[in-house]
VMD Tcl script that draws the C-alpha trace (Angstrom):
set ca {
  {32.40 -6.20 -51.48}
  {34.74 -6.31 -48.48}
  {34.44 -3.42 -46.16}
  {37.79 -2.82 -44.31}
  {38.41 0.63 -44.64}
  {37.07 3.50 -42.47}
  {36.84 7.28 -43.53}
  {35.97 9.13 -46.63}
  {39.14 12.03 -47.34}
  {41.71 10.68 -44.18}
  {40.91 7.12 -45.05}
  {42.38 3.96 -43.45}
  {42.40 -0.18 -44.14}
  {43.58 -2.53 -41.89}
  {45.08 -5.67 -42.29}
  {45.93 -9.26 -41.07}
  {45.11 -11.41 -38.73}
  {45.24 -12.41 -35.07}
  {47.70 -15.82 -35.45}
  {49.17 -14.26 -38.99}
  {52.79 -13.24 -39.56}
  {51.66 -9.49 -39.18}
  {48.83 -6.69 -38.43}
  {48.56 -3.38 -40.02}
  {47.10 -0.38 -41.46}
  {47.60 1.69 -44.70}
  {46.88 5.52 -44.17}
  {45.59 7.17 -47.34}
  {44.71 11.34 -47.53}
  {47.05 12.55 -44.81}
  {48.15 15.92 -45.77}
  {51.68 16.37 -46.35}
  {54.56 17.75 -44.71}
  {53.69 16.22 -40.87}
  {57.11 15.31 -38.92}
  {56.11 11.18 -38.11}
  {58.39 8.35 -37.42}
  {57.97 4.97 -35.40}
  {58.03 6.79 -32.01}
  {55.42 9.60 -32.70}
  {52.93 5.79 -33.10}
  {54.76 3.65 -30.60}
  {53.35 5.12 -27.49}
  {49.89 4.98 -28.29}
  {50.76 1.32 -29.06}
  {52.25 0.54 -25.57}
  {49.02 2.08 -24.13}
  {46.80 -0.77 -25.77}
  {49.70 -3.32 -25.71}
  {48.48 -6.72 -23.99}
  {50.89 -8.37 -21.15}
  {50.85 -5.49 -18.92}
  {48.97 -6.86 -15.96}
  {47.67 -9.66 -14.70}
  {44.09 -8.08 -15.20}
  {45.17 -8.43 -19.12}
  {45.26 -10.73 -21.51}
  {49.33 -12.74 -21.14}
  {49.53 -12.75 -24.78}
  {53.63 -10.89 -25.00}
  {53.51 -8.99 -27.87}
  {55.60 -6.06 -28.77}
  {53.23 -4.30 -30.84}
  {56.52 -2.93 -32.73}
  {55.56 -0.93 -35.46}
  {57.58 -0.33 -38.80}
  {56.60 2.20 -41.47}
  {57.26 0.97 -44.59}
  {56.20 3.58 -46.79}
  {54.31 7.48 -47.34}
  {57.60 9.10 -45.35}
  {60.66 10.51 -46.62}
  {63.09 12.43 -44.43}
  {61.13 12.43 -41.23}
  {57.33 14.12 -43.16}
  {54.75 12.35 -44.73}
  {54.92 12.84 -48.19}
  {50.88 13.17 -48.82}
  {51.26 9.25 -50.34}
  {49.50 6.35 -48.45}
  {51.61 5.55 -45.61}
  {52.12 1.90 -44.39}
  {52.31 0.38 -41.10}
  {53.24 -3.26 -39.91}
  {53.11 -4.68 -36.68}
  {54.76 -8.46 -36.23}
  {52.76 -11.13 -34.37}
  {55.48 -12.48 -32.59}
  {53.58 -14.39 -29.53}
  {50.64 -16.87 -31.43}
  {49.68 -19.86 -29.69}
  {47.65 -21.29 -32.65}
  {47.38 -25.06 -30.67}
  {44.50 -23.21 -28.20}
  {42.46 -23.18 -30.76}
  {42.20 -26.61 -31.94}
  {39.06 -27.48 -30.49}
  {37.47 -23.84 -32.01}
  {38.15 -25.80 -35.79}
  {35.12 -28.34 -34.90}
  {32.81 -26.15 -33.25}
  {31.72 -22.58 -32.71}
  {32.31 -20.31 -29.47}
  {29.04 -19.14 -28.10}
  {29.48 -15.07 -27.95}
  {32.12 -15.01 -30.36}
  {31.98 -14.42 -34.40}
  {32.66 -18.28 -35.32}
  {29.53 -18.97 -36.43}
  {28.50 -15.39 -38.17}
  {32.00 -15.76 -40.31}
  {31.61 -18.98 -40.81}
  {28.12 -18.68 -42.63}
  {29.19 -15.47 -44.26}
  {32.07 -17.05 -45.91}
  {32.05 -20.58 -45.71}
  {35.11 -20.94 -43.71}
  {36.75 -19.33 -41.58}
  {40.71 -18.75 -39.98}
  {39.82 -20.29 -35.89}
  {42.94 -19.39 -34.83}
  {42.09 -16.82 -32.43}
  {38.96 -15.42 -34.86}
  {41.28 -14.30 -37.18}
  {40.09 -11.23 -38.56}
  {37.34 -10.36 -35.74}
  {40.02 -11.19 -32.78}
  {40.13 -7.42 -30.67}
  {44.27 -8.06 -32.36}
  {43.16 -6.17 -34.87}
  {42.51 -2.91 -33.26}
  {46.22 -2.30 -32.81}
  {46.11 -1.51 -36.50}
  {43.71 1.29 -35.64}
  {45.28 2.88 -33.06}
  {48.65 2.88 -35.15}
  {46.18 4.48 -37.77}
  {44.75 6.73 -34.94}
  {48.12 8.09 -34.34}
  {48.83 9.53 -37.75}
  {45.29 11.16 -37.35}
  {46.45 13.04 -34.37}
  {48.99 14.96 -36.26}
  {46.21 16.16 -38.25}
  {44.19 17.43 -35.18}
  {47.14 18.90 -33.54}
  {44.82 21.88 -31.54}
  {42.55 18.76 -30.49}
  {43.24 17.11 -26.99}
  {41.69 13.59 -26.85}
  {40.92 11.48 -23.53}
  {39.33 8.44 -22.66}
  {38.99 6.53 -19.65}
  {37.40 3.32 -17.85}
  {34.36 5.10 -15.74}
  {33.03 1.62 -15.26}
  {33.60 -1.81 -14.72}
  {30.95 -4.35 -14.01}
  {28.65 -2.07 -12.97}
  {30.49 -0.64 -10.93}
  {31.25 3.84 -11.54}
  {33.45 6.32 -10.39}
  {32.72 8.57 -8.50}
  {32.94 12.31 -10.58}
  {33.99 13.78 -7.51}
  {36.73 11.82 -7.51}
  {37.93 12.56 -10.62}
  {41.78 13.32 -11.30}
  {43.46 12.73 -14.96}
  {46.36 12.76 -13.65}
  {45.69 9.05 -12.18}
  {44.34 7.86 -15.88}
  {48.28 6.56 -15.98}
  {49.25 5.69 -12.65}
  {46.55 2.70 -12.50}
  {46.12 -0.73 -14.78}
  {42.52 0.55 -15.61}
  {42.77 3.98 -17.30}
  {40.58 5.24 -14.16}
  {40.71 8.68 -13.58}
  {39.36 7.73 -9.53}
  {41.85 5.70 -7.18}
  {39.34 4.60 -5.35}
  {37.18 3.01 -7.89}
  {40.73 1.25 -9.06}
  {41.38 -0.28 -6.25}
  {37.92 -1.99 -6.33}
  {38.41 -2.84 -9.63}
  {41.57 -4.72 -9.13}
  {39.38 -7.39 -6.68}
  {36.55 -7.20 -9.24}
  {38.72 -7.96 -12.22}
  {40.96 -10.80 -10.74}
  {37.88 -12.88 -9.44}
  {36.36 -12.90 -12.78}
  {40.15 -13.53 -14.23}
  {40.74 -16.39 -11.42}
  {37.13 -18.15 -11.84}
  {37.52 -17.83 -15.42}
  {34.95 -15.65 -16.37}
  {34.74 -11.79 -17.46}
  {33.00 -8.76 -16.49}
  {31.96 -5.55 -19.13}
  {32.78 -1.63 -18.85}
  {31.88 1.48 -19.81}
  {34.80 4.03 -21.84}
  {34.59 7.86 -22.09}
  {36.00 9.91 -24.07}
  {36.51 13.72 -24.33}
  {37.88 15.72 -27.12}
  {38.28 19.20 -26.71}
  {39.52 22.03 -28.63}
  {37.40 20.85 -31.95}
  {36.24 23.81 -33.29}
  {32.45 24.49 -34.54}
  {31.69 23.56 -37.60}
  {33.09 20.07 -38.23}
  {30.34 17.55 -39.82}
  {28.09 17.69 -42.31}
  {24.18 17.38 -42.85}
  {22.41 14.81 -43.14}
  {24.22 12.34 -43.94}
  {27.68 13.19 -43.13}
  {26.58 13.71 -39.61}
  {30.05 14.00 -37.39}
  {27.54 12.03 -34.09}
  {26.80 9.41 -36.76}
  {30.45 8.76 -38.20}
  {31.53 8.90 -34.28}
  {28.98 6.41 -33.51}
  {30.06 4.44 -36.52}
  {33.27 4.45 -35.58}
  {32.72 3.57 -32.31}
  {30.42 0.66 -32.77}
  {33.08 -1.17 -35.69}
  {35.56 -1.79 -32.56}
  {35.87 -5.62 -31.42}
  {33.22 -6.04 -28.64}
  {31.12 -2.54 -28.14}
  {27.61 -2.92 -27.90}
  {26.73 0.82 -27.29}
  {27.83 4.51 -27.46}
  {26.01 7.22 -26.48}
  {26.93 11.00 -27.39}
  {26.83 13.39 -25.04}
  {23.44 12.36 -22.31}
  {22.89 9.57 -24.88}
  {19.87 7.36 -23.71}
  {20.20 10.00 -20.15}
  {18.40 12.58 -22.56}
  {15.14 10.63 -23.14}
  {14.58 11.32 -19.47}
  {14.70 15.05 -19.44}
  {12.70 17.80 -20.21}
  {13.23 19.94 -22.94}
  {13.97 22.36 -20.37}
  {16.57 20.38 -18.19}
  {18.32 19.34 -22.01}
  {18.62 22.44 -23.43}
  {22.28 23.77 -23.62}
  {21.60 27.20 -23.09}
  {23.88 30.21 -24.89}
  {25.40 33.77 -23.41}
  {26.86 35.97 -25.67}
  {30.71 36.02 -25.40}
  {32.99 37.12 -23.18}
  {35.53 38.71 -25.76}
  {32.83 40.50 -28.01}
  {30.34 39.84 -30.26}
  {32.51 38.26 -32.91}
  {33.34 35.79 -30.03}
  {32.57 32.36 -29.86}
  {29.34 32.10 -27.47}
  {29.64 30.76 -23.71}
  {27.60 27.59 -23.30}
  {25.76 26.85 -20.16}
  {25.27 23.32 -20.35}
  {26.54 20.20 -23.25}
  {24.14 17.29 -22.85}
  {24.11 17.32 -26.58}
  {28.03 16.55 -26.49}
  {29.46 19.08 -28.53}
  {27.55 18.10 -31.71}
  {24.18 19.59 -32.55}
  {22.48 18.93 -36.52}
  {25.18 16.52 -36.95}
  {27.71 19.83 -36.94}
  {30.63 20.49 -33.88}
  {28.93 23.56 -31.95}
  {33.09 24.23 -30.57}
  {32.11 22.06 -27.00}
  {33.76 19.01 -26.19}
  {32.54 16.41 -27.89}
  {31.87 13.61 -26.00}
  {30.77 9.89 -26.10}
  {30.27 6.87 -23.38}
  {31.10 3.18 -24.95}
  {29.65 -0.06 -23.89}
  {32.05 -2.58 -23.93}
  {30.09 -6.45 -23.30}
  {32.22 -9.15 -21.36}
  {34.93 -11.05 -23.17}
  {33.22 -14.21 -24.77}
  {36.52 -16.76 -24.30}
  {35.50 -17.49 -20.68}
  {36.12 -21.52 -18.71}
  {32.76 -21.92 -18.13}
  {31.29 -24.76 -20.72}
  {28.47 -23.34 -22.76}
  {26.30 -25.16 -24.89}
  {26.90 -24.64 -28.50}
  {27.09 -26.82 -31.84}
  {29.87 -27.81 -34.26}
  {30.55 -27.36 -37.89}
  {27.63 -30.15 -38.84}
  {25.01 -29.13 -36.73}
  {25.78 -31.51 -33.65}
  {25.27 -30.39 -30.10}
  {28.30 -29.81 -28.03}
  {29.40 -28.07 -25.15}
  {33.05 -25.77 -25.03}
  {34.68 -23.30 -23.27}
  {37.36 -21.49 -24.50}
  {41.21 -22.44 -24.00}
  {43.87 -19.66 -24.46}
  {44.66 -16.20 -22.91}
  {42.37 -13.62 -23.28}
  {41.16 -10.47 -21.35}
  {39.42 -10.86 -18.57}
  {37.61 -7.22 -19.07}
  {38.30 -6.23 -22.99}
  {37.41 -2.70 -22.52}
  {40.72 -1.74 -20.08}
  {42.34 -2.15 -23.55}
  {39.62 -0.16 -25.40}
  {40.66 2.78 -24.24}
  {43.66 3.57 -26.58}
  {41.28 2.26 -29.37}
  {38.49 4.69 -28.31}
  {40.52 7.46 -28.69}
  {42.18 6.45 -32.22}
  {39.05 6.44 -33.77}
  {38.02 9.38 -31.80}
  {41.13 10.95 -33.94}
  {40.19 9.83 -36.87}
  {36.88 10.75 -37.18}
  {37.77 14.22 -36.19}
  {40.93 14.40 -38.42}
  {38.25 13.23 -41.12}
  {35.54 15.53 -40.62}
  {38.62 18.67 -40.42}
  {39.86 18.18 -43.93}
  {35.80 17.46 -45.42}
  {34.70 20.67 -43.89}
  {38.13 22.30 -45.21}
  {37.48 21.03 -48.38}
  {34.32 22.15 -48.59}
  {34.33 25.89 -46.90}
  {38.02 26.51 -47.08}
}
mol new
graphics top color blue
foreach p $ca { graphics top sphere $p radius 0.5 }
foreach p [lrange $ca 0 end-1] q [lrange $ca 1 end] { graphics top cylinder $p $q radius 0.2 }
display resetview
């Protein structure tokens, strides 16, 4: 059975490959009646779009997208709606050498025994190309959230964090690193280009907030919303970790220090309640308590780096290969548009379960 579809009532599958003619998504369960065309999407495209910067991967692609069906007159009709997004920019002759043998890091080898082939060209189905499908996907989800603000941002970059103090979401935009502190940017952009000039990579760290979800969202025990968000989280191209709320932070508290204490609210007692504290991140019993919810995402180092490693080829014979081609030299600065798509669609998800099941 091939998994490569995410949700259970706003469902999506993606599509294509990295050197293929095209990427894409088809959207299935979106209500009806939400105003969409190709420039409600397109933005949230640009954001992830590679060839930006020089701390980026060069390939030039327009991430255009087209939707080819599931609209009529400006509204989705409630009908699965289609997206496309041309590969315009493949340089398939990089990849020659990755026919013979297997790039240490990557998913060569794992596809390769799965399957018994597998496309090289630039991994094919497990290249990080692929998430521009979700964050197409993630922007139809969005106009099912519309009272739910989503943002993520690069708090870390080979180790090294921003400082909280620092932080100002107004500079999320105004820097190549979706870094919400100027400071730590401009230490980044030395940081980044070293490893992108010696031809090696360095990891980071993504949050994301979403606020405005109201409680209730999620489901126990097995429809936990944490546990789809962690799913989520963990199926994107290169994460190694997500933590919700204090995530692994919590195991070093007290239950004193990680309670999120509760005062009755302000407005009355039909109110929602004031919270005092969220190291739980919004989500306690797998349900939304109406916090933020909130998650931190490990992204490891891009594997394509110069630096020969050992490895083996196709029959077993020990080689050595490092990896031609133009890739990122710190994947996660692009995570961050994909972070928050599937931060939308979980949400957008878990809004029309709970609706479906308490009205």
């Amino acid at each position: 059975m091939s998994v490569n579809s995410f949700g259970r009532l706003f469902r999506f599958t993606t599509w294509g490959e990295s050197h293929g003619p095209a990427i894409g998504a088809v959207v299935d369960g979106c209500p009806p009646g939400l105003a969409i065309d190709e420039g409600v999407i397109q933005p949230f495209l640009d954001a992830r779009r590679p060839g930006q910067s020089k701390y980026t991967t060069q390939r030039q692609e327009p991430d255009a997208v087209r939707i080819l069906s599931g609209v009529f007159e400006g509204r989705t009709t409630g009908t699965p709606i289609s997206l496309m997004i041309e590969n315009v920019d493949q340089r398939s002759k990089d990849y020659s050498e990755v026919a013979l043998a297997y790039r240490p890091g990557h998913a060569d080898y794992a596809y390769d025994a799965k399957y018994g082939f597998r496309d090289y060209r630039g991994g094919g189905r497990s290249s990080a190309r692929e998430t521009a499908s979700r964050v197409a996907a993630g922007a139809v989800a969005r106009l099912v959230i519309p009272e739910v603000k989503i943002l993520a941002y690069v708090s870390e970059i080979a180790g090294d964090m921003i400082d909280p103090g620092n932080f100002d979401e107004n500079e999320i935009t105004e820097n190549p690193f979706f870094c919400p502190d100027a400071a730590a940017a401009k230490r980044w952009e030395k940081i980044v280009d070293d490893a992108r000039k010696s031809g090696s990579s360095v990891g980071a760290v993504v949050e994301c907030y979403a606020s405005g979800v109201p409680a209730g969202w999620g489901a126990p025990l097995y429809g936990k919303l944490d546990a789809d968000l962690a799913a989520a989280m963990m199926g994107i191209n290169a994460v190694k970790g997500i933590e919700i709320g204090d995530g692994f932070a919590a195991a070093r508290l007290s239950g004193e220090q990680n309670a999120d204490p509760m005062r009755p609210a302000a407005e009355g007692p039909d109110g929602a309640p004031e919270f005092l504290a969220n190291h739980a991140g919004g989500i306690a019993g797998g349900i939304s308590t109406g916090q933020p919810v909130t998650c931190r995402v490990a992204f490891k180092p891009t594997s394509s780096i110069l630096t020969p490693q050992q490895t083996i080829t196709r029959d077993g014979t020990a080689t050595e290969m490092f990896t031609k081609g133009r890739h990122d030299p710190c994947v996660g600065i692009r995570g961050v548009p994909v972070v928050e798509a599937m931060m939308a669609v979980v949400l957008a998800d878990h809004k029309l379960l709970h609706r479906g099941q308490c009205g």
